[in-house]
ROSE-4610 file (N, C-alpha, C; in Angstrom, 1 decimal, always signed):
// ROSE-4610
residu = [X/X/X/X/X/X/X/X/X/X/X/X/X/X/X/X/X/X/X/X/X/X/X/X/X/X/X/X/X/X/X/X/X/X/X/X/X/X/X/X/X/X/X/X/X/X/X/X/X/X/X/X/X/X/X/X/X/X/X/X/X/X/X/X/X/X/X/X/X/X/X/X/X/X/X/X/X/X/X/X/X/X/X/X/X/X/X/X/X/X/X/X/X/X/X/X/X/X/X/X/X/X/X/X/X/X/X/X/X/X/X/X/X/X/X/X/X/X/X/X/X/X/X/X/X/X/X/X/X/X/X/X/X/X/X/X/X/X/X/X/X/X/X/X/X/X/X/X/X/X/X/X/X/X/X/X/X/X/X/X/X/X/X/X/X/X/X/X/X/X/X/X/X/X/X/X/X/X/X/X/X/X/X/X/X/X/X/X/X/X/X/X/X/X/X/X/X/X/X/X/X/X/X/X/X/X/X/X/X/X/X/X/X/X/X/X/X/X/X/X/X/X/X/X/X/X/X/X/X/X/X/X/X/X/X/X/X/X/X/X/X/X/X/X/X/X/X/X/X/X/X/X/X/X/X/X/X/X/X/X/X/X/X/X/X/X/X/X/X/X/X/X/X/X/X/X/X/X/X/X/X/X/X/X/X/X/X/X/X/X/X/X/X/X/X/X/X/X/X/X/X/X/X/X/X/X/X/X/X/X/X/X/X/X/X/X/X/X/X/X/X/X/X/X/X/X/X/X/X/X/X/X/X/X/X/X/X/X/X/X/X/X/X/X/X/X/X/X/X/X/X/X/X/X/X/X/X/X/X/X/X/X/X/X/X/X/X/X/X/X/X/X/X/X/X/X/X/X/X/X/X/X/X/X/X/X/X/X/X/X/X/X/X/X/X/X/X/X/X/X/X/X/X/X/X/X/X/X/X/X/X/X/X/X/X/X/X/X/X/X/X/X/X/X/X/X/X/X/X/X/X/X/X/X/X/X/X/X/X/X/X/X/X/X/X/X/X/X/X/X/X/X/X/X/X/X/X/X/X/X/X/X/X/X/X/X/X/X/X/X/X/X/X/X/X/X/X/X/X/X/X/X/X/X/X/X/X/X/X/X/X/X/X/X/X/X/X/X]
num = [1/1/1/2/2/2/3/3/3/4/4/4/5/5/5/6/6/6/7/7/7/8/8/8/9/9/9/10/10/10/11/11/11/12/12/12/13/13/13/14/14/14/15/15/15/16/16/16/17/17/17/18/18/18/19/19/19/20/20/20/21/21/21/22/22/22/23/23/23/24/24/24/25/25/25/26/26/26/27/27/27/28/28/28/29/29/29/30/30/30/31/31/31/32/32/32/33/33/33/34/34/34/35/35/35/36/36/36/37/37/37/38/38/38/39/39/39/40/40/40/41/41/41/42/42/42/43/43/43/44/44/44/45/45/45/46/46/46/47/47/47/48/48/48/49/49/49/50/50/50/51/51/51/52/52/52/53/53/53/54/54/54/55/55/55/56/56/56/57/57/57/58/58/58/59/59/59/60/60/60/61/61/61/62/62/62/63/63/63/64/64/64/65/65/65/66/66/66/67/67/67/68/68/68/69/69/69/70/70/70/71/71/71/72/72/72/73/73/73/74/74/74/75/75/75/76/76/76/77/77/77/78/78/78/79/79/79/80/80/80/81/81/81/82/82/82/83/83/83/84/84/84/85/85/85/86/86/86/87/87/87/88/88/88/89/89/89/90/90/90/91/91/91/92/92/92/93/93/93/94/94/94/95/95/95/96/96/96/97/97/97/98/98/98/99/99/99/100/100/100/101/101/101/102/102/102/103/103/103/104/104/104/105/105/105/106/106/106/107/107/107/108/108/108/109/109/109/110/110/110/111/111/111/112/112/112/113/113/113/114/114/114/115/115/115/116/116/116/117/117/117/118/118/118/119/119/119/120/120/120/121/121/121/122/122/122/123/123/123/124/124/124/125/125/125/126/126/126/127/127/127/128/128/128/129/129/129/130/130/130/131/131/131/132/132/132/133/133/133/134/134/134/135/135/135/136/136/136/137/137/137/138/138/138/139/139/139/140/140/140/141/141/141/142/142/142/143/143/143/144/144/144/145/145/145/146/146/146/147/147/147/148/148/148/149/149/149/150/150/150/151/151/151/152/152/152/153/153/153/154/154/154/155/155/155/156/156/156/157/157/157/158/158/158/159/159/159/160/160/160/161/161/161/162/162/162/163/163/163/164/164/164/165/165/165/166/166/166]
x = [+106.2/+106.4/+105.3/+105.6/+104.7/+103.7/+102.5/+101.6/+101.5/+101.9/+101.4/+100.3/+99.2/+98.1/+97.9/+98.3/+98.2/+97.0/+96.5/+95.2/+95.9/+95.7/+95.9/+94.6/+94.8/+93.8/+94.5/+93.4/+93.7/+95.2/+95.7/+96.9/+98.0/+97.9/+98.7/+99.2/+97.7/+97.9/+98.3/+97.8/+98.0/+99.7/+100.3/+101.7/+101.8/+101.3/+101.2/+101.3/+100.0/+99.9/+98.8/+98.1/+96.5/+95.8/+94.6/+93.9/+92.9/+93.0/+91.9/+90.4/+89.5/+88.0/+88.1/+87.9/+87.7/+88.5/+89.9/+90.5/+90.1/+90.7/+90.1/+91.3/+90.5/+90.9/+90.7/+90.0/+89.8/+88.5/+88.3/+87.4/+86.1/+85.6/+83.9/+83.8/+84.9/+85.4/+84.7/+84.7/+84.7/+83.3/+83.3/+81.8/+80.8/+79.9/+79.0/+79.0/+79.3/+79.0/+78.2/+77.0/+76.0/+75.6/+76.3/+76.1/+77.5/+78.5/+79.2/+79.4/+79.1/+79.3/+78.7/+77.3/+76.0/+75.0/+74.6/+74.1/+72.5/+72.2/+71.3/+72.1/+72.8/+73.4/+74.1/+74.2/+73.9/+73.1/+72.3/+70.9/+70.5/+70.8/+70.1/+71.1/+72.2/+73.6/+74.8/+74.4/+75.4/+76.8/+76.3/+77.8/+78.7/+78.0/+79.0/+79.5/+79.1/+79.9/+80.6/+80.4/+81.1/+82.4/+82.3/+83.6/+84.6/+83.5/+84.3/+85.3/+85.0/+85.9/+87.1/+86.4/+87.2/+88.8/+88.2/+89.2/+90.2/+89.1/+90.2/+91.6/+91.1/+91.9/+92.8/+92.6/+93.9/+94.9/+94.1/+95.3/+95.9/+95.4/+96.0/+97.5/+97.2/+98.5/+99.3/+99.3/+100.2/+101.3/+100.9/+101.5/+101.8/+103.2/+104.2/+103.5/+104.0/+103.8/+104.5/+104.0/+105.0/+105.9/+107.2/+107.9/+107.2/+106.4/+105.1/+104.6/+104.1/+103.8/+104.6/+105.7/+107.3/+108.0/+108.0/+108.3/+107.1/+105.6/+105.2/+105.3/+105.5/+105.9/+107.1/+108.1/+109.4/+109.2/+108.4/+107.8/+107.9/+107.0/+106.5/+107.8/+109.0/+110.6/+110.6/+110.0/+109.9/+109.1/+107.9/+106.7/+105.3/+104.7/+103.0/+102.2/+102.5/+101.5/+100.3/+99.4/+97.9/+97.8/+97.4/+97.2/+95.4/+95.0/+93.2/+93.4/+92.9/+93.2/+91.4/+91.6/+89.9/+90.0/+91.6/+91.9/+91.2/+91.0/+90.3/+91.7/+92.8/+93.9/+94.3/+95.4/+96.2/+97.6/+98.2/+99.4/+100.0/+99.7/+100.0/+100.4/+99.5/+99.4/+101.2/+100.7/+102.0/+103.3/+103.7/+104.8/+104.7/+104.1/+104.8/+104.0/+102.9/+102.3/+101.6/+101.2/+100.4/+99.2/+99.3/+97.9/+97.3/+96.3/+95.9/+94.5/+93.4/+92.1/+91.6/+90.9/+90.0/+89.1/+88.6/+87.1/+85.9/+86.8/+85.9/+85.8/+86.2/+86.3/+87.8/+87.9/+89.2/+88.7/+89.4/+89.3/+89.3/+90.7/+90.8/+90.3/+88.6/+87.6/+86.6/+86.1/+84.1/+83.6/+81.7/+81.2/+79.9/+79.1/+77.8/+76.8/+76.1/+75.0/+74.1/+73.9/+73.0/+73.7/+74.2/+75.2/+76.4/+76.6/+78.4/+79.3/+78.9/+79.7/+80.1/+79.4/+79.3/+81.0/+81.9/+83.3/+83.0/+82.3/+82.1/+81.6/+81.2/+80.9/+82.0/+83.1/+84.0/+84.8/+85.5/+86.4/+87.6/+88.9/+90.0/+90.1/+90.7/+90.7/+92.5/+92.7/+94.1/+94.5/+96.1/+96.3/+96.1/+96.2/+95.3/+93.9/+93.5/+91.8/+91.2/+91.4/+91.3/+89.6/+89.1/+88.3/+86.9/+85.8/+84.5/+83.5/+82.9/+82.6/+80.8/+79.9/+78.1/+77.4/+77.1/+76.6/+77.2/+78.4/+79.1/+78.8/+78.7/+77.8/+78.5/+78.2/+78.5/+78.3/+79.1/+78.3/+77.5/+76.6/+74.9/+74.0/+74.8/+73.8/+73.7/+73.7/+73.7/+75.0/+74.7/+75.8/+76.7/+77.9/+78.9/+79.2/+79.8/+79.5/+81.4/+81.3/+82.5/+82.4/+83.3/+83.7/+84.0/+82.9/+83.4/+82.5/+82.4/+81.4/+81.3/+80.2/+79.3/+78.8/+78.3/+77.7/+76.1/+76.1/+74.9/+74.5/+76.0/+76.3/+76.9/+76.5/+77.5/+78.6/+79.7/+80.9/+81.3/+81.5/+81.3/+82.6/+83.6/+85.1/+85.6/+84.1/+84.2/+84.6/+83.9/+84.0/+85.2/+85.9/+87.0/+88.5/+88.1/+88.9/+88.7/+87.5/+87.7/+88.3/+87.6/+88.8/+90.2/+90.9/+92.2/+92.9/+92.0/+92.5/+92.5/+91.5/+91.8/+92.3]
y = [+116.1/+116.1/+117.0/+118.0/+118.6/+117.7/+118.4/+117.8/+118.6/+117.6/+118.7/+117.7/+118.5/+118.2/+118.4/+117.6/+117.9/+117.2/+118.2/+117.9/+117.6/+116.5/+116.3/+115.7/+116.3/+115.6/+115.3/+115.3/+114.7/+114.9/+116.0/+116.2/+115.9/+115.4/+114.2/+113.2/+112.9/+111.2/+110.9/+111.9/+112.8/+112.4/+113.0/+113.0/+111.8/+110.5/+109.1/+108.5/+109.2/+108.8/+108.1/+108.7/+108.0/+109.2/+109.0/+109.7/+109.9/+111.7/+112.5/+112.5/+113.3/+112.9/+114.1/+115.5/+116.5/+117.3/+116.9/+117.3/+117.0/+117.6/+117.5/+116.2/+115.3/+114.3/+112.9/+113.4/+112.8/+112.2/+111.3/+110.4/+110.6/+111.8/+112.0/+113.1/+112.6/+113.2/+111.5/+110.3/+108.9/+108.5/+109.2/+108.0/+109.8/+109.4/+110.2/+109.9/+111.0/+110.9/+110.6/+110.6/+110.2/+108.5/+108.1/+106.2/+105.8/+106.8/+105.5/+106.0/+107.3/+107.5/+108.1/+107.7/+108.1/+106.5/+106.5/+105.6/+105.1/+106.2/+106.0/+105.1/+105.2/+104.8/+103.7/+103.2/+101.7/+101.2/+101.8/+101.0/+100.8/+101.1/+101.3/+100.5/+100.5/+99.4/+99.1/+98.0/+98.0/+97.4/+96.7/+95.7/+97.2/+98.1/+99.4/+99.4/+100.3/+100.7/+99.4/+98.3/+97.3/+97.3/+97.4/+97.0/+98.3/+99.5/+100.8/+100.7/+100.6/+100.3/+99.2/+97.9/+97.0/+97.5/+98.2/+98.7/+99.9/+100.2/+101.3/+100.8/+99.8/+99.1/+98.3/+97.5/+97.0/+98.5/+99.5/+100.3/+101.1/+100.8/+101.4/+100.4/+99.3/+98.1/+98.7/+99.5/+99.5/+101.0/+101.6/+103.3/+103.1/+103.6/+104.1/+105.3/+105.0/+106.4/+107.4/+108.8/+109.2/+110.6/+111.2/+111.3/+112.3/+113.4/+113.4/+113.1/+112.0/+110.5/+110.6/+110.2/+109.7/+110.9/+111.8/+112.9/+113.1/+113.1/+113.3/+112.0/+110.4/+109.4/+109.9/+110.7/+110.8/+112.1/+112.5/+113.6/+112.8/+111.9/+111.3/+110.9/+111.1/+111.0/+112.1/+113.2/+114.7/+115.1/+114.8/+115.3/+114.1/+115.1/+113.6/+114.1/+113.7/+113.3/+113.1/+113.4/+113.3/+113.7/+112.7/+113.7/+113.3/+114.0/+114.1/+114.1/+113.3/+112.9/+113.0/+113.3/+113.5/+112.1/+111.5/+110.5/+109.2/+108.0/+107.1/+106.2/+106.6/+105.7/+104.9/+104.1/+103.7/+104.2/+105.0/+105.7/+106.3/+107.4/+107.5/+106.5/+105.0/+104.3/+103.6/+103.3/+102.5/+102.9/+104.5/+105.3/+105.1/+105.2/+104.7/+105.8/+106.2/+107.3/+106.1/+106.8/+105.4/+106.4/+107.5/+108.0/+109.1/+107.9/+108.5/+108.6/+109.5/+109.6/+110.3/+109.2/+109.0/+109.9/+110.3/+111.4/+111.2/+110.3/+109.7/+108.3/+107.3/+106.5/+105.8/+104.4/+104.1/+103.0/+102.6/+102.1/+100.3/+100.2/+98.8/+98.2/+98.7/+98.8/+97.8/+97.3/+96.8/+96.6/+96.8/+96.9/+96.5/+96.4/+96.2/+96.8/+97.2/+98.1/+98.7/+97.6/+97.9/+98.6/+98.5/+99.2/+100.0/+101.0/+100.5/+101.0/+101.5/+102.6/+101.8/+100.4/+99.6/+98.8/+99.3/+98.6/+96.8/+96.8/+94.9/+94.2/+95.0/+95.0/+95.0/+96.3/+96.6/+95.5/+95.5/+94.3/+95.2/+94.8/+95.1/+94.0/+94.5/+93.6/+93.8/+92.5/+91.9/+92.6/+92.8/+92.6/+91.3/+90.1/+88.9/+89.0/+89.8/+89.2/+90.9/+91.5/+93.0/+93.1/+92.0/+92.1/+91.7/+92.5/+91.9/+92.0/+90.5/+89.6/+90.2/+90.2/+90.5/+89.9/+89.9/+88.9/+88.1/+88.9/+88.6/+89.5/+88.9/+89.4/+90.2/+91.0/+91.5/+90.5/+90.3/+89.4/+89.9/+90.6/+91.1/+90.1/+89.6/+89.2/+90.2/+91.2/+92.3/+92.3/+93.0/+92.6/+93.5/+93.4/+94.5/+95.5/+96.3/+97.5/+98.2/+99.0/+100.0/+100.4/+100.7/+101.5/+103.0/+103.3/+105.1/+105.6/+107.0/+108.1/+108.4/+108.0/+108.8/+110.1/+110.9/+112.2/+111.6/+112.5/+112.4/+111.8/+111.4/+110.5/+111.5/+111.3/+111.8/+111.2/+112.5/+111.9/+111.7/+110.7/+110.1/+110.0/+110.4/+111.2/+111.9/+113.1/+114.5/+114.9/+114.8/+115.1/+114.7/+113.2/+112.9/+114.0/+114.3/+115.2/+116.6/+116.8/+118.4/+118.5/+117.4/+117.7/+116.7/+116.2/+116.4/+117.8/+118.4/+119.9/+121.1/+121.1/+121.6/+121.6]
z = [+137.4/+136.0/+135.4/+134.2/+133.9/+133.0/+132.6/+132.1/+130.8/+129.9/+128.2/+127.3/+127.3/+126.6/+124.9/+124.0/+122.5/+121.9/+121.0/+119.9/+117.9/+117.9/+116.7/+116.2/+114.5/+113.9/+112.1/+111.3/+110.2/+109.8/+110.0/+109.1/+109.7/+110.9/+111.7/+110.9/+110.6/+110.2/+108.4/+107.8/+106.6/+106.0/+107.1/+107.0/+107.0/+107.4/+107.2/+105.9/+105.3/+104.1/+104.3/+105.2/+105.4/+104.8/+103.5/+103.4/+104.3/+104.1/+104.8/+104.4/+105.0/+104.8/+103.9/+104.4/+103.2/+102.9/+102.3/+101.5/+100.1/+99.5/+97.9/+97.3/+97.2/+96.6/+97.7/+98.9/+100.1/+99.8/+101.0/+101.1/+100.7/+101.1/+101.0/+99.1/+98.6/+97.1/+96.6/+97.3/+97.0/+97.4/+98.3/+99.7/+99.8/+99.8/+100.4/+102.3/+103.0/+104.3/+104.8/+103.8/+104.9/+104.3/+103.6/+103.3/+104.1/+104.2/+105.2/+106.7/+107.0/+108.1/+109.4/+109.1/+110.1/+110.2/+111.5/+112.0/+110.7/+110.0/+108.8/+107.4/+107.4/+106.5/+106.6/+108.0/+108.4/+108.6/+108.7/+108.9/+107.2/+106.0/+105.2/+104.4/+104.8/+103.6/+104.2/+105.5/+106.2/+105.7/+104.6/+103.4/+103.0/+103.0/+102.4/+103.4/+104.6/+106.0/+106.2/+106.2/+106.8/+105.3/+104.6/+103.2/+103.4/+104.0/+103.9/+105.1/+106.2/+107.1/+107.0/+106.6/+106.3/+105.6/+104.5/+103.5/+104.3/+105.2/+106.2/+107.0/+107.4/+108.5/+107.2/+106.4/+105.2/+105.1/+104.6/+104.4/+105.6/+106.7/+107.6/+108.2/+107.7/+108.0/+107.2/+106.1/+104.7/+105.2/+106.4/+106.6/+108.2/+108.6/+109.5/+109.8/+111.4/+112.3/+111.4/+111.1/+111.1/+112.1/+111.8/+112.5/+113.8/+113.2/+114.7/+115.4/+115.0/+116.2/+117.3/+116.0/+117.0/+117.9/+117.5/+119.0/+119.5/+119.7/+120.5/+121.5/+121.4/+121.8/+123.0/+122.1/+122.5/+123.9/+123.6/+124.9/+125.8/+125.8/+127.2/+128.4/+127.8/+128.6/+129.3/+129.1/+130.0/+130.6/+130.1/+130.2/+130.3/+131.2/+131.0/+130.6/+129.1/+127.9/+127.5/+127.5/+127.3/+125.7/+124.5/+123.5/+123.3/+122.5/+122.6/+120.7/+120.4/+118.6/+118.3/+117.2/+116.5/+115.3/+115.4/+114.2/+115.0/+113.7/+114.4/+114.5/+113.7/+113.6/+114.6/+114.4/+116.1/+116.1/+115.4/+114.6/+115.9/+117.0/+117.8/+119.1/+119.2/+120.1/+119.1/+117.8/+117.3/+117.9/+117.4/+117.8/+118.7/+120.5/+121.5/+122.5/+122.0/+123.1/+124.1/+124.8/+126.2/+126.6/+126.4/+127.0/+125.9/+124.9/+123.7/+124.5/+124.1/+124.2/+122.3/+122.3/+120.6/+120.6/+120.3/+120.0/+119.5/+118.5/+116.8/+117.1/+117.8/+117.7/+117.5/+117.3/+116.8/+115.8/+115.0/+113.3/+113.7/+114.8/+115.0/+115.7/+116.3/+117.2/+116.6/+117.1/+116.9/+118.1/+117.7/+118.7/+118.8/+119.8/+119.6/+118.6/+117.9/+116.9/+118.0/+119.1/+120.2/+121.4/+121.6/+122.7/+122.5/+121.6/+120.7/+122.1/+123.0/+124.0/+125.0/+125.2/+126.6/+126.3/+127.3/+127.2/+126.8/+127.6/+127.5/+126.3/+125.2/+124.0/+123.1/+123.6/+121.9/+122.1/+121.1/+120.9/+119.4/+120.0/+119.2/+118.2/+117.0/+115.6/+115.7/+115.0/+115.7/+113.3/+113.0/+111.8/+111.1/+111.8/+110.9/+111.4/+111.7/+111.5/+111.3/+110.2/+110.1/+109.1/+108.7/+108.1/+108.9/+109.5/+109.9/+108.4/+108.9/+107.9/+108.3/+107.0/+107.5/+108.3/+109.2/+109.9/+111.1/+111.3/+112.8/+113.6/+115.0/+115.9/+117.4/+117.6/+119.4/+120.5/+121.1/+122.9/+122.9/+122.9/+123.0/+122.0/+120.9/+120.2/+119.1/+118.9/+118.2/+116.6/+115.9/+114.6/+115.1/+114.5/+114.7/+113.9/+114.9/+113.9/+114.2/+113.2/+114.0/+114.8/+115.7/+116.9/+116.5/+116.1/+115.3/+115.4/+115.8/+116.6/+115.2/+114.6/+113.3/+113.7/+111.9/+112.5/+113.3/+113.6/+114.8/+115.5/+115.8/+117.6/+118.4/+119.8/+120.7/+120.7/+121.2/+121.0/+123.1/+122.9/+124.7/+125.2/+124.4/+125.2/+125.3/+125.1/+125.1/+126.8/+127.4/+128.9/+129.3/+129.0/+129.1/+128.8/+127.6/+126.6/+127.9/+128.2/+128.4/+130.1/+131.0/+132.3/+131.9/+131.0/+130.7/+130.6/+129.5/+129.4/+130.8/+131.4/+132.6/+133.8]
């Protein structure tokens, strides 16, 4: 079976009806980047980062794959599939893909503060339990945090991403 490798990013999910980060009328038009999406900006107001995601994941319940998703899903009957997404969404996993790799992270994720990358740490957020509350903690002991590669983190499924591609 051949192997087809696809990159999607914001305007994937766009087509959703999930707002984008910097489009004009988009998120960082709302949030300054650097209060909800760098590891400083958690450290300094973690109730924001923690409400801003929260609010991510509500409205991410509210939006359908859409029909993109769904034929690249529909690929995987011919072809083996690898798509490499810069989205934190789960929109491709919904539609029916099985070999997603994240870049950014993923939205319906938490994780250690102290560890965020250690598997034995993240933990999936189910649609009844979409809200982390201040003060809930990692198995480390640690508060939790999103599972989202902020600016000025490594992104740790880069290597992953790049021997997929070759």
């Amino acid at each position: 079976m051949k192997k087809l490798i696809v990159l999607t990013g914001a305007g994937m999910s766009a087509e959703s009806g999930i707002s984008t980060f910097r489009d004009s009328g988009g998120l960082w038009d709302t949030y300054c980047v650097e209060d909800v999406a760098t590891p400083e900006g958690w450290a300094r107001n973690p109730q924001l980062v923690t409400d801003f995601y929260n609010t991510r994941r509500r409205e991410l319940q509210n939006v359908e794959p859409c029909r993109g998703h769904k034929l690249l899903a529909q690929l995987e009957q011919a072809y083996d599939v690898h798509i490499i997404t810069q989205n934190v969404d789960n929109l491709h996993e919904r539609a029916g893909s099985t070999k997603v790799t994240h870049l950014h992270g993923e939205l319906m994720k938490v994780t250690s503060s102290r560890d965020p990358n250690n598997p034995k740490y993240i933990e999936t957020l189910t649609p009844d339990r979409l809200d982390v509350k201040m003060g809930e903690l990692a198995k480390d002991g640690s508060r939790l945090r999103p599972f989202i590669v902020w600016f000025g983190e490594a992104v740790p499924n880069i290597e992953r991403a790049a021997e997929l591609s070759s």
